[in-house]
C-alpha positions as CSV (number, residue, x, y, z in Angstrom):
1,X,15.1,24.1,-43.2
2,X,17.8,23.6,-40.8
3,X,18.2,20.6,-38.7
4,X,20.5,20.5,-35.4
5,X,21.9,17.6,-33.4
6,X,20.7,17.4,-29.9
7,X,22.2,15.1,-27.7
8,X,20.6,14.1,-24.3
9,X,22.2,12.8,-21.1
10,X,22.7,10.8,-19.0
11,X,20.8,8.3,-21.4
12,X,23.2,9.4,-24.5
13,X,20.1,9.8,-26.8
14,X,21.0,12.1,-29.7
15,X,18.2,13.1,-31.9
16,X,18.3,15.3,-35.0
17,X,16.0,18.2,-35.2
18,X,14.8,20.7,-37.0
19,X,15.1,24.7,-36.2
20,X,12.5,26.4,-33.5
21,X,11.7,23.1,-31.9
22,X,11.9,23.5,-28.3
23,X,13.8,21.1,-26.1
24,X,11.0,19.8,-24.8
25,X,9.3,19.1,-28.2
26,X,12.8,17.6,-29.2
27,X,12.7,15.3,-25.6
28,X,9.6,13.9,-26.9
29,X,10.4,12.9,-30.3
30,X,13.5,11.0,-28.2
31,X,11.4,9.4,-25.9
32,X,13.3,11.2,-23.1
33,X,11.0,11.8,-19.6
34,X,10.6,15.2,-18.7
35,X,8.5,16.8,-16.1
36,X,6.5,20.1,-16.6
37,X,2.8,19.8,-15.4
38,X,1.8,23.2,-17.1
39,X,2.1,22.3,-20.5
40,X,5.0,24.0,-21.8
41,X,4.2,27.6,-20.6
42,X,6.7,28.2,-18.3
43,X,5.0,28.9,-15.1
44,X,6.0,26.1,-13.1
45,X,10.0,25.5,-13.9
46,X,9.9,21.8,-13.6
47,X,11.5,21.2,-16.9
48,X,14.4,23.4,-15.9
49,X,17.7,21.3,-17.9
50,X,21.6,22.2,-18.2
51,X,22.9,22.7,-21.7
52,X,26.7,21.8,-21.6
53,X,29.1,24.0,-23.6
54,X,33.1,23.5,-23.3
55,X,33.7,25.1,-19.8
56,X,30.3,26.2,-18.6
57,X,26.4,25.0,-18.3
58,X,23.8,27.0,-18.7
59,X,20.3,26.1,-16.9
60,X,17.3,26.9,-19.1
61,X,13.9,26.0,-19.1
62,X,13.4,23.3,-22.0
63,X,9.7,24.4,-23.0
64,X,11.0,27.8,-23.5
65,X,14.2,27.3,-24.9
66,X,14.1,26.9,-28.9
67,X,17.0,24.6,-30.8
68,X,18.9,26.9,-33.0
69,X,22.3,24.9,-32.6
70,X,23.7,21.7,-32.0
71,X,22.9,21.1,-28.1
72,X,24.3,18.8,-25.5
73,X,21.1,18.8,-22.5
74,X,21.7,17.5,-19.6
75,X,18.3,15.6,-18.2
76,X,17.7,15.4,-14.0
77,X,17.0,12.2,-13.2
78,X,13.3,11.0,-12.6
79,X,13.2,9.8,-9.1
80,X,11.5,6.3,-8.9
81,X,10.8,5.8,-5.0
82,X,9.6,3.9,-2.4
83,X,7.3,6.1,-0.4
84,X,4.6,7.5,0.8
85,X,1.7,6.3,-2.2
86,X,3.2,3.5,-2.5
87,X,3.2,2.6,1.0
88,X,-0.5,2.7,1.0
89,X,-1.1,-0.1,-1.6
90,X,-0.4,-2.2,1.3
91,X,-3.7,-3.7,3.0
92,X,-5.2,-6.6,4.5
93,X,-6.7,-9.3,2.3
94,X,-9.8,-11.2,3.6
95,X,-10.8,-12.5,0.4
96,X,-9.7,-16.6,-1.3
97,X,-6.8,-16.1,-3.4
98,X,-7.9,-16.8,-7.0
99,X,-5.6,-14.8,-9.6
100,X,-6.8,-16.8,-12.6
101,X,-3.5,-17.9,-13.6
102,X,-2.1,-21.3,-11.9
103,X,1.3,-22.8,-12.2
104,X,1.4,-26.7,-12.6
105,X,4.3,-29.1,-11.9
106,X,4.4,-31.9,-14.1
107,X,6.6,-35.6,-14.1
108,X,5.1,-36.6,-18.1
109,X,5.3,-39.8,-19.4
110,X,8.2,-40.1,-22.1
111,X,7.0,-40.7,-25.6
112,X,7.3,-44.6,-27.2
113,X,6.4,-46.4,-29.4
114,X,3.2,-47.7,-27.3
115,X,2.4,-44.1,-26.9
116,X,3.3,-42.1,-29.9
117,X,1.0,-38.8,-28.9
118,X,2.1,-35.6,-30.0
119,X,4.3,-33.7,-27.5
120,X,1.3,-30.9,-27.3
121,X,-1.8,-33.6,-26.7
122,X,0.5,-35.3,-23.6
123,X,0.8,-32.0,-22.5
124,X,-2.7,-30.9,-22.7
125,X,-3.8,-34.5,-21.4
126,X,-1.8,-34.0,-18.0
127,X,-3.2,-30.5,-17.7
128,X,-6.9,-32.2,-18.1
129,X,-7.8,-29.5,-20.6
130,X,-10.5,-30.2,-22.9
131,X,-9.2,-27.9,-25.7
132,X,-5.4,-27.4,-26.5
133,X,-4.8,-23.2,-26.6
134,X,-1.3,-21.9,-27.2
135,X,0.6,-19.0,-28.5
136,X,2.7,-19.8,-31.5
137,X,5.9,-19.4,-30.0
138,X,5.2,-22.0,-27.0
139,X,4.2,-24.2,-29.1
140,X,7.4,-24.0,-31.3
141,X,9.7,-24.2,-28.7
142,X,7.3,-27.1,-26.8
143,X,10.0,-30.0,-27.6
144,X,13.1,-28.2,-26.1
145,X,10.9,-27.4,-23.1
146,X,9.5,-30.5,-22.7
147,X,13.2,-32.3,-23.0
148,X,14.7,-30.0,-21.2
149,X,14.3,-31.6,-17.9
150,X,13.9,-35.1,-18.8
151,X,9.8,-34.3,-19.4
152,X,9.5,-32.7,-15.8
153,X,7.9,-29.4,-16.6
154,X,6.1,-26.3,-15.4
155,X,3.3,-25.2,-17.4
156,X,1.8,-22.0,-16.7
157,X,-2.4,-22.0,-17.4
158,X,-4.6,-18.9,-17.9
159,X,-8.5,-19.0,-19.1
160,X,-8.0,-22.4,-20.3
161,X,-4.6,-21.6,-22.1
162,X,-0.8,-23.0,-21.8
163,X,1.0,-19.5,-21.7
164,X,4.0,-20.4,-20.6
165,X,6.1,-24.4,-20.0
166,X,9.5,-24.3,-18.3
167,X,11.5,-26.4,-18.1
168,X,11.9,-28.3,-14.2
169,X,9.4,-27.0,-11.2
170,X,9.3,-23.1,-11.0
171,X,5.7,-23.5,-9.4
172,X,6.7,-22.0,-6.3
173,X,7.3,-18.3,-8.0
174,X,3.9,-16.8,-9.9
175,X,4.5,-12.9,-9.7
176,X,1.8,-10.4,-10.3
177,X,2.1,-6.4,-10.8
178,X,-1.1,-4.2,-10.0
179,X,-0.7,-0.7,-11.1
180,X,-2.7,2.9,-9.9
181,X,-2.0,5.2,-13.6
182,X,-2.9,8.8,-11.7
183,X,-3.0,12.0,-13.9
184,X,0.1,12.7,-12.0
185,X,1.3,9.8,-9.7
186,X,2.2,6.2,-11.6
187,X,2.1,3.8,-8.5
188,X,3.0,-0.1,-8.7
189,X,3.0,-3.2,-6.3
190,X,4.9,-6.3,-7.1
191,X,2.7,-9.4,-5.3
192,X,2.8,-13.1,-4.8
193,X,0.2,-14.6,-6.8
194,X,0.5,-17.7,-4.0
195,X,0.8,-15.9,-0.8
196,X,-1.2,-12.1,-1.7
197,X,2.0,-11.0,-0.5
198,X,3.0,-7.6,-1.4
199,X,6.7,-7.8,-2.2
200,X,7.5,-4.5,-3.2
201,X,6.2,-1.3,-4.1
202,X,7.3,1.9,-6.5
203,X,5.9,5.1,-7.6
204,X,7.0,8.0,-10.3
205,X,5.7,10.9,-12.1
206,X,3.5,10.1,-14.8
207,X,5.9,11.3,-17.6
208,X,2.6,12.4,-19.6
209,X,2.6,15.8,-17.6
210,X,4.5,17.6,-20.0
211,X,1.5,17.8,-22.3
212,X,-0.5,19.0,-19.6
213,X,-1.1,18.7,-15.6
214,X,-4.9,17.5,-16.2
215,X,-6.6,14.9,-18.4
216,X,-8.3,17.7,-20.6
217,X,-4.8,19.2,-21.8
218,X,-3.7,15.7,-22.7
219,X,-7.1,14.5,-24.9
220,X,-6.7,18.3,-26.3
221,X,-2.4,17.0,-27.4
222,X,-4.4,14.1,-28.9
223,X,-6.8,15.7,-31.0
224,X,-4.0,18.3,-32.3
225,X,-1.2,16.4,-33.2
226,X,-1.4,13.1,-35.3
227,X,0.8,11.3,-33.1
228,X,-0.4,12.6,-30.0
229,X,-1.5,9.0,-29.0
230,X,1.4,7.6,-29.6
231,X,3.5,10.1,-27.4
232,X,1.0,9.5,-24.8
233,X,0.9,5.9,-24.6
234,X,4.6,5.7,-24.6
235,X,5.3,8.0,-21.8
236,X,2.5,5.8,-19.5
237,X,3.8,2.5,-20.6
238,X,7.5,4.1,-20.6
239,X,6.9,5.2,-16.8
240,X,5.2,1.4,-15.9
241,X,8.5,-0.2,-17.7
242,X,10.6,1.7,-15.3
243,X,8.9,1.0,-12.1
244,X,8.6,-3.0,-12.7
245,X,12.5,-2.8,-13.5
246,X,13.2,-1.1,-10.1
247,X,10.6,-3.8,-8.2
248,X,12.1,-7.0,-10.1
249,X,15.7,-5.6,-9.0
250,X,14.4,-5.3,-5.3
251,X,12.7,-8.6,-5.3
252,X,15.9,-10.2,-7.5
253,X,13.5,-11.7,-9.8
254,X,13.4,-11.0,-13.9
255,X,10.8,-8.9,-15.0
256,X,9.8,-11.8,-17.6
257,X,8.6,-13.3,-14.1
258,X,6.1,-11.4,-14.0
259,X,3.0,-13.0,-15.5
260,X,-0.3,-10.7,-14.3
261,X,-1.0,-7.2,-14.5
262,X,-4.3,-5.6,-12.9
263,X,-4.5,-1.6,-13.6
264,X,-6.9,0.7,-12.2
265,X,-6.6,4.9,-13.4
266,X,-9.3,7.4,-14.3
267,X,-11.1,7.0,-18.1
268,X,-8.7,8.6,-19.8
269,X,-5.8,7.1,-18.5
270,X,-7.3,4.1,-18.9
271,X,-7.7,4.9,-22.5
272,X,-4.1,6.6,-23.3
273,X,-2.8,2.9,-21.6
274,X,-4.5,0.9,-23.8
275,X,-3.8,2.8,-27.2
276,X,-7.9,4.1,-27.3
277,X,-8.2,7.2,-28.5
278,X,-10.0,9.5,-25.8
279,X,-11.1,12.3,-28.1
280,X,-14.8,11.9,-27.3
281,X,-14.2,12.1,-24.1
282,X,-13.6,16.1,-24.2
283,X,-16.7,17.5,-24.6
284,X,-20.3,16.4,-24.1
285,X,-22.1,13.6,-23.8
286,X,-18.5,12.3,-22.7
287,X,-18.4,8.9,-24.5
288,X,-15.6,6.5,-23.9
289,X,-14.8,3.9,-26.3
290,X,-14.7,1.1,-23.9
291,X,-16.4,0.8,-19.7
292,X,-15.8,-2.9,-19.9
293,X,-13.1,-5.1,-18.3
294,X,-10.5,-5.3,-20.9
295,X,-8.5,-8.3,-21.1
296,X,-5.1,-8.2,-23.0
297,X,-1.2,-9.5,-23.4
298,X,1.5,-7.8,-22.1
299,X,3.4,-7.6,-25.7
300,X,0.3,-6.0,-26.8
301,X,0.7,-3.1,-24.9
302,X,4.3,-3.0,-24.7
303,X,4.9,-3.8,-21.0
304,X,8.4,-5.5,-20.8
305,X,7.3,-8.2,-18.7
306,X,6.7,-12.1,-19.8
307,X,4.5,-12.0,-23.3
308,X,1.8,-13.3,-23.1
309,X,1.3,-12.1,-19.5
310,X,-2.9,-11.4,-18.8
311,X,-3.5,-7.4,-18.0
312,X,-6.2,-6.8,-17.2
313,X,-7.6,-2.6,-17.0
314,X,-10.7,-3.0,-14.8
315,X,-13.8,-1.0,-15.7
316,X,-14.8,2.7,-16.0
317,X,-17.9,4.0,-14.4
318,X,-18.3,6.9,-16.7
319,X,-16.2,9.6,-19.0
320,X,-14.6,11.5,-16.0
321,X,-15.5,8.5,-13.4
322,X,-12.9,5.7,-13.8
323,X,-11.4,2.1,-12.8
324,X,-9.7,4.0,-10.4
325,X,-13.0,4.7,-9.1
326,X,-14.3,1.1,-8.4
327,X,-10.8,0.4,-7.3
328,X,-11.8,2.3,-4.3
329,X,-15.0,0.6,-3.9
330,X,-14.0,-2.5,-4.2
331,X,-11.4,-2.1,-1.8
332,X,-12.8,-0.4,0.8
333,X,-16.2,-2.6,0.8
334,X,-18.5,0.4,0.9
335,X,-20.7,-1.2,-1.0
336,X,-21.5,-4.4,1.2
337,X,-21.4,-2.0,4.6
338,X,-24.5,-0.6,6.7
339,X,-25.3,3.1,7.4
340,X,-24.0,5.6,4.7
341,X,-20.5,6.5,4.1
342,X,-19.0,8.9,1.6
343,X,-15.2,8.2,0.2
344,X,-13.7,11.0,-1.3
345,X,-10.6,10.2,-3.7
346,X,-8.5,13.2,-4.1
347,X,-6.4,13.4,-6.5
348,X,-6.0,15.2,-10.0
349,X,-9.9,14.8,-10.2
350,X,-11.6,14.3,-6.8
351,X,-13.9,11.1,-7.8
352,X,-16.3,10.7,-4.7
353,X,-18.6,7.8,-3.8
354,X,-21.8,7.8,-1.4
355,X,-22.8,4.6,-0.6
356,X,-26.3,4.7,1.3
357,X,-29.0,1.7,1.5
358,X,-27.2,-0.6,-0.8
359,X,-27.2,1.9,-3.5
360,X,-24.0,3.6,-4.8
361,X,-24.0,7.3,-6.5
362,X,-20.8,8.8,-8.0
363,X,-19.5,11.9,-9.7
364,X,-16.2,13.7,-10.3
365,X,-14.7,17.2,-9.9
366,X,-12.2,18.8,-11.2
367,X,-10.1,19.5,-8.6
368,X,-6.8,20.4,-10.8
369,X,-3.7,19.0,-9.7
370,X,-3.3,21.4,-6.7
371,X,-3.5,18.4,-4.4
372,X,-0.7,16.4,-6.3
373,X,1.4,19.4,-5.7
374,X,1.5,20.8,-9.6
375,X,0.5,23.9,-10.6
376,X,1.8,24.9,-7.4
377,X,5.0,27.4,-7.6
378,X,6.7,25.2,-5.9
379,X,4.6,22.4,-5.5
380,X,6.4,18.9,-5.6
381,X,5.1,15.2,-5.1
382,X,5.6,13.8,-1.3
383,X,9.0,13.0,-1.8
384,X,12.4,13.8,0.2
385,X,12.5,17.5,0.8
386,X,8.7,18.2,0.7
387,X,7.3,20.4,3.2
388,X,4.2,17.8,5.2
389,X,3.0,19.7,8.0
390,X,3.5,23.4,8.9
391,X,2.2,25.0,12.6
392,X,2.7,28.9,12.7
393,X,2.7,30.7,16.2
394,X,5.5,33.4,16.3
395,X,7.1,32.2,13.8
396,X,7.3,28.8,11.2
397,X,7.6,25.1,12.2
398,X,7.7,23.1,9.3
399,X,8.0,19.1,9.1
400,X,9.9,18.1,6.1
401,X,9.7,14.7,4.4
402,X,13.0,12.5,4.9
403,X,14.4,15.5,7.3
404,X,16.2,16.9,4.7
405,X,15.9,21.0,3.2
406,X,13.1,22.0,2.0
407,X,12.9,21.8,-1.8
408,X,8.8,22.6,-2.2
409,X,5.2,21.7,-1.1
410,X,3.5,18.6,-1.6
411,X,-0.6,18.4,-1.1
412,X,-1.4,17.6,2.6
413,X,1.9,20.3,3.4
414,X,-0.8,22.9,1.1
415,X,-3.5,22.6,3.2
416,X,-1.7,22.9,6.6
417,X,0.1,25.7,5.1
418,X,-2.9,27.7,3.9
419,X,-4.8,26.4,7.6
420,X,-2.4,28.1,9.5
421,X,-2.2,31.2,7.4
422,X,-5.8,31.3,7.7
423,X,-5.2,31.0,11.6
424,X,-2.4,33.6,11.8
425,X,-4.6,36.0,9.9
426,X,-2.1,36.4,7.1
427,X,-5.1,35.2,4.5
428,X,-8.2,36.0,5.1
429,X,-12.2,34.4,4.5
430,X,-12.0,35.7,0.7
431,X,-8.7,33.9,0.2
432,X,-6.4,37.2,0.1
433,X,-2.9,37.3,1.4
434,X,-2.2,40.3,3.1
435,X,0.8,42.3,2.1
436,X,3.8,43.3,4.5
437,X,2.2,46.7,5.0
438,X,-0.9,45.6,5.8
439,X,0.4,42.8,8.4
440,X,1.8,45.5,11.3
441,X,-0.4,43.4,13.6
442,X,1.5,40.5,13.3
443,X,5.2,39.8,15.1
444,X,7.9,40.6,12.9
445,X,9.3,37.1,12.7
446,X,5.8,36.6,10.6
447,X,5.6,39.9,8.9
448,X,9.2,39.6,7.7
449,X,8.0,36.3,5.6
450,X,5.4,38.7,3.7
451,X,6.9,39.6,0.6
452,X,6.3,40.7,-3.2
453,X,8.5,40.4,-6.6
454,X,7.6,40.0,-10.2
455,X,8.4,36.4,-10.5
456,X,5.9,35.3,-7.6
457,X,3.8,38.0,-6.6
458,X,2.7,38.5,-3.1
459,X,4.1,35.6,-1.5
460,X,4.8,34.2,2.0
461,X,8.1,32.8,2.4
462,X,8.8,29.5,3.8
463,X,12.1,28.0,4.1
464,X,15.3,29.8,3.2
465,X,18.5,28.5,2.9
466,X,21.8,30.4,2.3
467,X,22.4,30.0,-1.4
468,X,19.5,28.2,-2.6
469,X,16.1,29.6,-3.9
470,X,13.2,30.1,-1.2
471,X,10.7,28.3,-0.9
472,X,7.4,30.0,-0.5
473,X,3.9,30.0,-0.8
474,X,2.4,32.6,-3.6
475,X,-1.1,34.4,-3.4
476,X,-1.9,32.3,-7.1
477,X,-1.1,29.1,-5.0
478,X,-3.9,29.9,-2.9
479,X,-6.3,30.5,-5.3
480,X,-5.5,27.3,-6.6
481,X,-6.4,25.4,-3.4
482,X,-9.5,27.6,-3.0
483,X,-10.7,26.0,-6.5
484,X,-9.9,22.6,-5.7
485,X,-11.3,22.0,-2.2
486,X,-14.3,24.0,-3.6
487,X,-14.9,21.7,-6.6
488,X,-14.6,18.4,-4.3
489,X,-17.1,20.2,-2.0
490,X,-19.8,21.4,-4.2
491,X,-19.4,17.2,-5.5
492,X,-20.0,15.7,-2.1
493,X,-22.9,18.5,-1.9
494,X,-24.7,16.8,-5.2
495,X,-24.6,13.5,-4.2
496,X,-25.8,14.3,-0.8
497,X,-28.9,15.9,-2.4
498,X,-28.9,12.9,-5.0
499,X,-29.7,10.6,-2.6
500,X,-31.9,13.1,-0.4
501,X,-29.3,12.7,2.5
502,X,-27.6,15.7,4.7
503,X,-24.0,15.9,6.6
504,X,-26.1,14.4,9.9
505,X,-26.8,11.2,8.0
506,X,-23.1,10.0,7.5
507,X,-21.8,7.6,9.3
508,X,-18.4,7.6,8.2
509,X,-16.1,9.7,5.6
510,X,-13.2,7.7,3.9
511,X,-10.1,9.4,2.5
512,X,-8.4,8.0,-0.3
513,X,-5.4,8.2,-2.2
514,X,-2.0,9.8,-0.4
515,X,-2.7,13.0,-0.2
516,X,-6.4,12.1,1.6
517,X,-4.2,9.5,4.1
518,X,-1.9,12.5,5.2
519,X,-4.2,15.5,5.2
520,X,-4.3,17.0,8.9
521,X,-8.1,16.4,9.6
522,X,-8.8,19.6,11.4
523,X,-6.9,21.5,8.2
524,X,-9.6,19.8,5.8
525,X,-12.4,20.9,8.0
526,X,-11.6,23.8,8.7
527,X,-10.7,25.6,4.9
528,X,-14.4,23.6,4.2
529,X,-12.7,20.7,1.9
530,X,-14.9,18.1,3.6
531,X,-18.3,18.7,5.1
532,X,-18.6,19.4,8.7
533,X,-18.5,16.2,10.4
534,X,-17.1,15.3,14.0
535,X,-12.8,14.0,13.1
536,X,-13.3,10.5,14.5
537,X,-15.7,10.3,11.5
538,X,-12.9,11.0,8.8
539,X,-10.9,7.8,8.1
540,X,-8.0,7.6,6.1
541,X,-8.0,4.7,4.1
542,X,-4.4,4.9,2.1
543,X,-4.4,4.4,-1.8
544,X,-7.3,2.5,-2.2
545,X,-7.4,2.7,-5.9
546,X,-4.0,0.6,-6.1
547,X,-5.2,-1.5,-3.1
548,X,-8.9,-2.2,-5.7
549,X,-5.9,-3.1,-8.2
550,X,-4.1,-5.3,-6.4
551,X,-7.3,-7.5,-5.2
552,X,-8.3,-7.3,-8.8
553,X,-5.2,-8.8,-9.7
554,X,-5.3,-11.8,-7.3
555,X,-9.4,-13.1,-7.2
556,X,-10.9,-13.5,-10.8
557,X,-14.1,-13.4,-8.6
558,X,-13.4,-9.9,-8.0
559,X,-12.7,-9.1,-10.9
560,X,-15.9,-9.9,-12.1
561,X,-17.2,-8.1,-9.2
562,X,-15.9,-4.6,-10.4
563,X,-17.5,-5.6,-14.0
564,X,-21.1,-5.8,-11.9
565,X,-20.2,-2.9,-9.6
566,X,-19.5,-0.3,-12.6
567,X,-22.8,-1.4,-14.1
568,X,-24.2,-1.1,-10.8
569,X,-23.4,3.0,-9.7
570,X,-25.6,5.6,-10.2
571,X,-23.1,8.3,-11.8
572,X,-24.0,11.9,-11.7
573,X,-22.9,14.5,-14.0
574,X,-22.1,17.7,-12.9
575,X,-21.8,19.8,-15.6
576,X,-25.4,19.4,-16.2
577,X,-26.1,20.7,-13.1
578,X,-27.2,24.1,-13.0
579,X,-26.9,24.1,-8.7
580,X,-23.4,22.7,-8.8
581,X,-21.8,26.5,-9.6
582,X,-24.2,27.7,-6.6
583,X,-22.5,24.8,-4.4
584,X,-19.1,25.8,-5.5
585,X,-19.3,29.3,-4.9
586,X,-20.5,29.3,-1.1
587,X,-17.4,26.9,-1.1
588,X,-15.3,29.4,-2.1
589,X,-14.3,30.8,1.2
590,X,-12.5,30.1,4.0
């Protein structure tokens, strides 16, 4: 068999391959990050690459394009940014700091010969700890550290154990990282473990989503290929190393400063972080391995921070209802609140909470990642160039993230778009986009938009720009948000009937996540994605999965709290439900 070179920039990485792999196959054996959320079919040109010849590059699609020579491929950068999700990890503490890890100046008395005890016992003795714990390689470098500084020291104390002893008084700088894994959005906070301060915060793709936009495609890579796992695991942990790099450049601190993680994501992200396999998670009765809090080191699960830094991946609910899940719970309170409020997560999976009478009932949907902008022709995360907000009178206003041209659609810029399509009368009730001929009622400004080609079908167009590709919205793309805000629906439905409750008896509806913060209300309500309640009832509540996160990471009390709260939900599961397909058909329309 024949085996070619491919080389990959900017990173340099050359890789040797054998003939008929794709370039996407031969970026994963490299470790290289691509994007493309459908899974290597070559519907939604996200993996679109430049192979470099002498005097000319040639864009191709790397899923489709097979290694039969020796290739140079030119990667886009991943964008790592500061925006919009990760903005919404921000939120008010009103809880005692108590991140479990403490930093502890010490002046120790110099060894004699009055007082001859081991460098370790004075050490322990000054710390008061009943039982002397440390790793190996503390304890072997414990007499440079120690007479460093002349015996003035800073030792660093977790669950009764000396991680860490520096030399001289670093107490005032204890750095925690709380992290959101989404199917498709990676989010991280750098924090203060002193103040609760959030210092900085970062988001990326999760590089996972060339194996598949949704958590079924992914357990299905790991169940067909024997390391399937391991590509997995690395692209998760790959995307968390890059995003603690770019938040310990902005805060001018090392990443080895960095000595607590707290992650929240659905089941079987939590799983493909932690090296579990999530194979049993696919089909019924939906069995994780683990639902417990799960304490480990950093170096354990490759995160290129400080060793033997504590992470800890808070708990899962159920199979398809996960940490991200009592993330939102525990930061949004709904739990401890009177009168009954439903929060509806949307993301990938649309997890949804009802919280009525003290009790708490759960379930999740799958929504598909039409809300996260994939699967969507030219859907796009809500980055620079993303359309946000559309109004359509006589013709198309659009509001464009970072002012700049419009390069595609991210979720809340969906539903406007399909709202005022609706409005306009260029969709109708069923969900149908009306072709140019059949739009002579509308002015031509609109009708002219109307078009059809092989590559998108009947499609709307959106933004144009002299030389570039259009942007537009396709007739498929609408069929794709007609599933997802059904599916979330028909959910909120069950658990209203669940708890023998009705729309009239909510109190409040909380929107989580980014694309629930920047959803126009009267869009949602109006394509039926939330039930009909009165606006000043919705309340956007911003990322409240990486806001559970970061309070998990700074109060071991709450920590334990989410341990009790996942035991504590009532999760129902809808595929067993024979009145959930009646729910998400009447849902259907528009």
């Amino acid at each position: 068999m024949n085996t070619f070179n491919v080389t990959f920039l900017p990173a340099k990485t050359k890789i040797q391959v054998r003939d008929g792999l794709t370039i996407m196959e031969a970026a994963v054996e490299a470790g290289i990050e691509l994007e493309g959320p459908c899974g290597g079919k070559g519907t939604c040109g996200k993996c679109r690459v430049k192979l470099l010849g002498e005097d000319n590059e040639e864009p191709v699609l790397a899923c489709r394009t097979t290694v039969s020579r020796d290739l140079v491929v030119e990667i886009p950068q991943l964008e790592v940014s500061l925006h919009r999700k990760s903005e919404l990890t921000q939120r008010e503490l009103d809880f005692q700091l108590n991140p479990g890890i403490r930093k502890v100046f010490l002046k120790l008395e110099k060894p004699s010969l009055e007082d001859q005890s081991p460098d370790a016992t004075r050490l322990g003795n000054a710390l008061g700890l009943d039982r002397l714990n440390m790793p190996m390689d503390v304890l072997r470098c414990l007499h440079r550290s120690l007479r460093e500084d002349n015996f003035k020291v800073t030792a660093s104390v977790a669950n009764g154990e000396i991680l860490k002893v520096d030399a001289g008084d670093t107490s005032g700088q204890l750095f925690g990282l709380a992290v959101d894994i989404g199917t498709t959005t990676v989010v991280a906070a750098l924090v203060n473990l002193l103040t609760g301060e959030t210092l900085a915060t970062a988001s990326a793709t999760n590089a996972q989503n060339i194996f598949g936009a949704d958590v079924i495609a992914r357990i299905e890579h790991v169940m067909n290929d024997a390391r399937g796992l391991e590509h997995l695991n690395k692209r998760v942990v790959g995307v968390i190393n890059r995003l603690l790099t770019k938040l310990a450049q902005a805060a001018e601190i090392s990443p080895e400063e960095i000595m607590q993680v707290a992650v929240v994501g659905n089941t079987t992200m939590s799983h493909l972080f932690l090296g579990l396999d999530p194979t049993y998670l696919a089909s019924s009765p939906f069995i994780p391995i683990t639902a417990h809090l799960v304490r480990a080191e950093a170096q354990d699960l490759g995160l290129e921070i400080f060793a033997h830094a504590p992470v800890y991946m808070l708990p899962n609910i159920a199979g398809y209802v996960g940490a991200d899940t009592v993330g939102v719970i525990l930061s949004t309170g709904v739990h401890k609140q009177e009168g009954m409020r439903l929060a509806v997560d949307i993301g990938t999976n649309g997890e949804i909470v009802l919280a009525a009478s003290g009790k708490l009932w759960t379930c999740s949907t799958a929504a598909g990642p039409a809300f996260e902008g994939a699967q969507i022709q030219f859907g796009m995360r809500a980055a620079t160039g993303a359309i946000e907000k559309v109004k359509i009178d006589q013709d198309v206003h659009l509001s464009i993230i970072g002012k700049a041209p419009a390069k595609g659609i991210c979720g809340s810029g969906l539903m406007d778009i399909v709202s005022e399509l609706v409005k306009a009368g260029i969709v109708d009730g069923s969900g149908r986009m009306l072709n140019r001929e059949q739009a002579e009622h509308l002015p031509e400004t609109l009708r002219s938009r109307l078009d059809r080609n092989d590559a998108y079908g009947t499609h709307f167009i959106l933004a144009y720009e002299p030389g570039q590709e259009a942007v537009v919205i396709t007739q498929k793309d609408v069929r794709e948000l007609q599933l997802a805000k059904a599916a979330v629906y028909a959910g909120i439905q069950i658990l209203l009937k669940e708890a023998g409750l009705s729309v009239d008896d909510l109190d409040q509806v909380l929107l989580a996540g980014a694309f629930g913060s920047y959803i126009d209300k009267e869009s949602a309500l109006a394509l039926g994605l939330l039930p009909p309640v009165t606006p000043d009832k919705i309340v956007s509540v911003g990322n409240a999965a990486g806001a559970g996160a970061k309070f998990a990471l700074l109060s071991a009390d709450l920590r334990q709290e989410a341990e009790e709260l996942a035991r504590k939900v009532i999760h129902v599961e809808l595929s067993t439900r024979q009145d959930f397909q009646e729910f998400f058909m009447d849902a259907l329309g528009f």
